[in-house]
C-alpha positions as CSV (number, residue, x, y, z in Angstrom):
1,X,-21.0,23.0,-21.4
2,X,-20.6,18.9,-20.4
3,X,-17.6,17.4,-21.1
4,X,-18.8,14.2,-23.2
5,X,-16.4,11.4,-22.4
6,X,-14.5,10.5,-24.8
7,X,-13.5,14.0,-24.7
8,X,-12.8,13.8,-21.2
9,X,-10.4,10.5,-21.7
10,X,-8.9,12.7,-24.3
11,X,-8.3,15.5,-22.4
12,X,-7.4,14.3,-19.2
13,X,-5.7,10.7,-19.8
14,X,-5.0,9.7,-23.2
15,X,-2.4,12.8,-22.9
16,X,-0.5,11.5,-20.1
17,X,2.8,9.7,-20.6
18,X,3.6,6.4,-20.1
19,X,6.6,4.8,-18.0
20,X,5.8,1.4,-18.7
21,X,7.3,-0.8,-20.9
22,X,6.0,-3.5,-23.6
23,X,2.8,-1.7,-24.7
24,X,1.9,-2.2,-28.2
25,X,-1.2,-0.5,-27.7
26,X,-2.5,1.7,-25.3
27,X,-5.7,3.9,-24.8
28,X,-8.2,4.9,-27.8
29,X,-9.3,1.0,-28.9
30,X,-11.4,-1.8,-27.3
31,X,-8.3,-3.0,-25.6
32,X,-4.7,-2.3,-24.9
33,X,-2.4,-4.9,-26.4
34,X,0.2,-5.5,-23.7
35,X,3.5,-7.8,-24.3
36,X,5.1,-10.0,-20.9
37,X,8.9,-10.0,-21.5
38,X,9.8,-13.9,-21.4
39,X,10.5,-15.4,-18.3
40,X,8.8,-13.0,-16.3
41,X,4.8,-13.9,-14.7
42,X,2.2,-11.3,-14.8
43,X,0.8,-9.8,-11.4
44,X,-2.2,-8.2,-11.2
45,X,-4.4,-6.5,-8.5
46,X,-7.9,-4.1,-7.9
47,X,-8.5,-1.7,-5.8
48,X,-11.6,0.6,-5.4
49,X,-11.9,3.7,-3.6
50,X,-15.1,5.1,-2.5
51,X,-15.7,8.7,-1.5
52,X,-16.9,8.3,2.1
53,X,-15.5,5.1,2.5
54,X,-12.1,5.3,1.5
55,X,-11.6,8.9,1.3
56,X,-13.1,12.0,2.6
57,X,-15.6,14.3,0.0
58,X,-13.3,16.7,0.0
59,X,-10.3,15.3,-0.1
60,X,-7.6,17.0,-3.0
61,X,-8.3,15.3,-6.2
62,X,-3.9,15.1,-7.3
63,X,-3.5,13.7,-3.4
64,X,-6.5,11.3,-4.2
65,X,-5.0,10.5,-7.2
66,X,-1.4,9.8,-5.4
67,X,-3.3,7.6,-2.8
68,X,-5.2,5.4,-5.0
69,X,-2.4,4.7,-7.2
70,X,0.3,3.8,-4.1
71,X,-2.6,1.9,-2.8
72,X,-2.6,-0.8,-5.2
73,X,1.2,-0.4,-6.7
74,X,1.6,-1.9,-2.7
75,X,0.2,-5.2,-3.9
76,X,2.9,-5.4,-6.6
77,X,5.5,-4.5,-3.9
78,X,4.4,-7.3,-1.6
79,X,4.5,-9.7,-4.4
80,X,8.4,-8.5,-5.5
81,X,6.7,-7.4,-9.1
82,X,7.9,-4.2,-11.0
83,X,4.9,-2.2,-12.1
84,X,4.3,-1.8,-15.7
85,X,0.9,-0.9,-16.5
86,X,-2.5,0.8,-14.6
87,X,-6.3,1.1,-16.0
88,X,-8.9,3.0,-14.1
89,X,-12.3,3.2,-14.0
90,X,-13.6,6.1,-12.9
91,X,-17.2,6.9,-11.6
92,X,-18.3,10.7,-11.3
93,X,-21.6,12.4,-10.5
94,X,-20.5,15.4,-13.0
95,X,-17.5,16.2,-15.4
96,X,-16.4,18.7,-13.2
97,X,-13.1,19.7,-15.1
98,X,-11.1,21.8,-12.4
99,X,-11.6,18.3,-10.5
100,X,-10.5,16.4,-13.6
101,X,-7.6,18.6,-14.1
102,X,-6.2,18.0,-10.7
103,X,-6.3,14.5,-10.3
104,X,-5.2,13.9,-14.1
105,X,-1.8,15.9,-12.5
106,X,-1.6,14.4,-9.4
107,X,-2.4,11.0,-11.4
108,X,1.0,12.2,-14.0
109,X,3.1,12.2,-11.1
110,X,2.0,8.8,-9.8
111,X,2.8,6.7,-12.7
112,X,6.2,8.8,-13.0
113,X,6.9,7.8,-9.3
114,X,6.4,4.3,-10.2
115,X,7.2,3.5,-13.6
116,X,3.6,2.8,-14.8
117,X,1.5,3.7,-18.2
118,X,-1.9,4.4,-18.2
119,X,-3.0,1.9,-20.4
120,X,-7.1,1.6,-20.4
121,X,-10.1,2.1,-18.3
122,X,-13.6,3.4,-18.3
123,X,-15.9,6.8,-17.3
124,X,-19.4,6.5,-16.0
125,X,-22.1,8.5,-13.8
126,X,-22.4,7.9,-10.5
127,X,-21.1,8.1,-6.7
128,X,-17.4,9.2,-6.9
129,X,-15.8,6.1,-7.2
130,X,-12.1,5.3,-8.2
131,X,-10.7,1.9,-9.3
132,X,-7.5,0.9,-10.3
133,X,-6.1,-2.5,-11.5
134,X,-2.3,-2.6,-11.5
135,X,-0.1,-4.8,-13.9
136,X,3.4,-6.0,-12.9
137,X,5.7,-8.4,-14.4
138,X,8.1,-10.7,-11.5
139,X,10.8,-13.8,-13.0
140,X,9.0,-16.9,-13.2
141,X,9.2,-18.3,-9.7
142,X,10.5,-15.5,-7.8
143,X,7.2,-14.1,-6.9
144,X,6.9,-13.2,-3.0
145,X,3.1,-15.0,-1.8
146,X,1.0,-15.2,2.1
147,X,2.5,-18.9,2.1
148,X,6.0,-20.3,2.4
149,X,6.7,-18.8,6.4
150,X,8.2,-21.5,9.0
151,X,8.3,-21.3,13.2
152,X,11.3,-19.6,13.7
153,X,11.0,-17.2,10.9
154,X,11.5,-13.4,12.3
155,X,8.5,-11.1,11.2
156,X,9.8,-7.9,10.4
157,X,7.6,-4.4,9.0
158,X,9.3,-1.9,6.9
159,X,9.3,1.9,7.9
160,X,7.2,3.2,10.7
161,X,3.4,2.2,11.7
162,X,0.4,3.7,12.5
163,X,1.2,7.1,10.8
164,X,-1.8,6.8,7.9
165,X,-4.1,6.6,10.9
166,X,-3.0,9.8,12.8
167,X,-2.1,11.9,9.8
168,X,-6.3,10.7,8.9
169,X,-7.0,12.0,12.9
170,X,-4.8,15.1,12.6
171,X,-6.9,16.2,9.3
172,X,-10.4,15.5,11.1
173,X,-9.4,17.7,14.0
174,X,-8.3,20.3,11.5
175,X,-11.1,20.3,10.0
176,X,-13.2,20.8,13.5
177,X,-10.8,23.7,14.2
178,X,-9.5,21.3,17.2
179,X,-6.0,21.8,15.7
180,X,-4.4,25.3,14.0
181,X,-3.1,22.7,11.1
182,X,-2.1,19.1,10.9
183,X,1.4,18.1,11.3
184,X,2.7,18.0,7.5
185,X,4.8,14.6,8.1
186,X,1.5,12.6,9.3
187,X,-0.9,14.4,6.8
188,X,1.9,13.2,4.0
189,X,1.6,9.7,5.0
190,X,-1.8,9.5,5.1
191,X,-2.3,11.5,1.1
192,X,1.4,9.8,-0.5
193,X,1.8,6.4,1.3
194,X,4.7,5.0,-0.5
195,X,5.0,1.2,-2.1
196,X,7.5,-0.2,-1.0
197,X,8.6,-1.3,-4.9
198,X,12.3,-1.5,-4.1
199,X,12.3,-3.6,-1.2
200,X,10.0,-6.1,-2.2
201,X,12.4,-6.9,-5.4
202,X,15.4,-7.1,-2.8
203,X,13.4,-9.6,-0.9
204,X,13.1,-12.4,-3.5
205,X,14.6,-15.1,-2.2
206,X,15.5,-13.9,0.9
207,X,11.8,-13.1,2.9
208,X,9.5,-16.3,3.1
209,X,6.0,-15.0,2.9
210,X,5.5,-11.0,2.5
211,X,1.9,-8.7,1.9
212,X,1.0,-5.4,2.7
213,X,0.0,-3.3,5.7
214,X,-3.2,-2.1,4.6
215,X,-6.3,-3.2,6.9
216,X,-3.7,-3.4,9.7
217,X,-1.0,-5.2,11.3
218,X,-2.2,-7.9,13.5
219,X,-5.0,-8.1,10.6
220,X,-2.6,-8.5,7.6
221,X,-0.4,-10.6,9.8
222,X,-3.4,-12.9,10.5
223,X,-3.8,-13.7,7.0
224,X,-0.1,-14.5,6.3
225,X,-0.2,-17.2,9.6
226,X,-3.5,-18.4,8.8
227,X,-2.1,-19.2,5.5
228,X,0.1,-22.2,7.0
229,X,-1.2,-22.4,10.0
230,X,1.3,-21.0,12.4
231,X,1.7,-18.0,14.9
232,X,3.9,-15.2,16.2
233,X,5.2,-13.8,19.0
234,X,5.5,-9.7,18.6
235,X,7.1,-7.7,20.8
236,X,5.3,-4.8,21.6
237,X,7.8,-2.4,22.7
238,X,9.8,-3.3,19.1
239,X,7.0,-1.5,17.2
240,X,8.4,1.2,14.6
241,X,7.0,4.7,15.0
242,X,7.6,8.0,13.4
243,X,9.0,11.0,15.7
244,X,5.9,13.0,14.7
245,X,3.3,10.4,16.1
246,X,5.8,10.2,19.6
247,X,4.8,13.9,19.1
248,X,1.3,14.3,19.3
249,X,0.0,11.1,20.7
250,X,0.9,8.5,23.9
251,X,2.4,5.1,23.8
252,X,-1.1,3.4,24.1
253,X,-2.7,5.5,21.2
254,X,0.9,4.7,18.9
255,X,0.4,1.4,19.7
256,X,-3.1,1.0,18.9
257,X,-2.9,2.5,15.2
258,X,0.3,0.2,14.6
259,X,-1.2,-2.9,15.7
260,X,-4.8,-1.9,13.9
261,X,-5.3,1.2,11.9
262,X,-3.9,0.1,8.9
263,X,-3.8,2.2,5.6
264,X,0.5,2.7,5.8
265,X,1.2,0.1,2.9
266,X,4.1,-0.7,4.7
267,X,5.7,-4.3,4.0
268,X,5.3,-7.3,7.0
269,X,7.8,-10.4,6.0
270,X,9.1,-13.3,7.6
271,X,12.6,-14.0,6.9
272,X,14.3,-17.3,7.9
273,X,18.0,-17.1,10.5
274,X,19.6,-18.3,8.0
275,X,19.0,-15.0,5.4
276,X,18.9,-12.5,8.2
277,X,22.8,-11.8,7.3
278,X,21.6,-11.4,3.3
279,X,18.7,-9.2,4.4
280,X,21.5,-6.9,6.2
281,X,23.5,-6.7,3.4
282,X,20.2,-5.7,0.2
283,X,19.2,-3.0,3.5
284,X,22.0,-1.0,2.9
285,X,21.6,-0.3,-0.6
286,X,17.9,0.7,0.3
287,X,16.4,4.0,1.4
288,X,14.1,2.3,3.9
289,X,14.4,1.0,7.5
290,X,12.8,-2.5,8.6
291,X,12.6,-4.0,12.2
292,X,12.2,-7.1,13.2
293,X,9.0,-7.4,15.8
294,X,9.0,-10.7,16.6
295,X,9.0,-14.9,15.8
296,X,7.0,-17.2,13.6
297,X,5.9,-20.0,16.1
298,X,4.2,-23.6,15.4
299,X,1.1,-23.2,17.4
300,X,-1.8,-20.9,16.3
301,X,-2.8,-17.5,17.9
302,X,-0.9,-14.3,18.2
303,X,1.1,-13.1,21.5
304,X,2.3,-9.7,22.3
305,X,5.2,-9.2,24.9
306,X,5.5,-6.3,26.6
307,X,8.7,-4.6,28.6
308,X,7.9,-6.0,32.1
309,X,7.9,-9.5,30.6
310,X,4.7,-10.1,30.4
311,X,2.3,-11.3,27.1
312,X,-0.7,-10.7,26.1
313,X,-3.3,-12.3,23.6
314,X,-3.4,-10.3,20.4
315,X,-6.2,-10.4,18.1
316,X,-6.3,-10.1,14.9
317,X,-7.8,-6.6,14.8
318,X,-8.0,-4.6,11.4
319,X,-10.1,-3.0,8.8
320,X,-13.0,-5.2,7.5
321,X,-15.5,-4.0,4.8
322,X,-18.4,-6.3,6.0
């Protein structure tokens, strides 16, 4: 027998728990009814996953479930916000409930991981479709934006690069019985990426501009330049990368999925001299690592240094929907 939906938001969402504070109302009514502690401005971002596009057919509906929500909790992380509340609307071609089941769990232990509720959305037919609008609250004034970076700035990424991208290769060759398995590390970061939550509270008012890796380096990087109309130097051989991608792949294929594959919702900020010392100090009390790769300059254009001293022009390579 169907699931009808409003059984189906019963069963599978209205259940879960909430970590997020100041709701007065949450699912089961037209809207939630949602209080902002004073002093604090709202942040909110989209995101929408589409099988095929965003994820594979068959890809576990918990790990989907993880994935979409670290996804856009990476917005609020670039912004320095604390997450607070999530709605999704979810598109299905059937109720199909040992699906339901699995990413309702795997959805439990998202918002637990990030302190969110689960306060609304909406169920309809169609092609499998997830989208999820994240709420966070940041102090009036503190928010982290694209704009604000000056020449001289060093551009630094948190954790490693390029890892979402082979963990997303490692799977596919699986799956074409090219490899026995995929290494568990890479496959991790490509199902669990993690916000980087913590660190982008510790940056306000230290880091000048921040956002999130997600349609690539040089591509996100682009945007946060473009947005002042500056440049950057990046050293090449300064890239981070994980010991399991040295594993399986070359220097030139690292390189290419840290420059443009995109997907690792790691955190790219510029941070003037002058807090480099302060930076230093909020890293130890975090369970992240962050390297500097190179310089905001004044003129336009990216340029990549390599070891034997010579540069090269970068472009702004990335993800792009259209």
């Amino acid at each position: 027998m169907a699931v009808a939906e409003f059984e189906l938001i019963d069963r599978y969402f209205k259940a879960l728990p909430g970590y997020g504070r100041g709701v007065d109302l949450g699912i089961g009514d037209d809207c939630a009814l949602l209080t902002v502690p004073a002093g604090q401005q709202l942040a909110v971002s989209i995101d929408t996953l589409v099988e095929g596009t965003h994820f594979l057919p068959d890809m576990p509906a918990d790990q989907l479930a993880h994935r979409a929500v670290a996804s856009c909790v990476s917005d609020l992380a670039a912004m320095g916000a604390e997450p607070v509340w999530v709605t999704l609307a979810l598109t299905l071609p059937e109720a199909d409930e040992a699906w339901l089941l699995l990413l309702s769990e795997g959805l439990g232990e998202a918002l637990q991981r990030y302190g969110l509720s689960l306060v609304g959305g909406d169920t309809t037919r169609g092609h499998r479709t997830l989208s999820l609008q994240v709420h966070g609250w940041v102090p009036q004034g503190q928010a982290l934006t694209r704009r604000g970076a000056k020449p001289g700035d060093g551009i630094w990424v948190s954790g490693t690069l390029g890892d979402a991208m082979a963990g997303l290769d490692q799977l596919q060759r699986a799956l074409r019985s090219e490899l026995p398995a995929p290494d568990p590390y890479l496959l991790q970061r490509f199902y669990q990426p993690c916000a980087r939550i913590a660190l982008g509270q510790a940056l306000r008012g230290i880091a000048s501009a921040a956002l999130d890796v997600s349609d690539g380096l040089l591509a996100d990087l682009g945007h946060l330049l473009k947005a002042d109309n500056l440049g950057a130097e990046i050293a090449l051989d300064r890239l981070p990368y994980s010991p399991a991608m040295l594993a399986h792949y070359d220097a030139h294929q690292a390189q290419q999925w840290a420059l443009a594959g995109g997907e690792d919702f790691e955190l790219c900020f510029t941070v003037p001299e002058a807090n480099e010392a302060a930076l230093a100090a909020v890293l130890c009390d975090l369970d992240v690592g962050c390297q500097r790769i190179g310089r905001v300059r004044a003129e336009p254009g990216l340029n990549g240094h390599i070891q034997d001293g010579g540069s090269v022009v970068l472009q702004p390579q990335g993800y792009q929907h259209f």
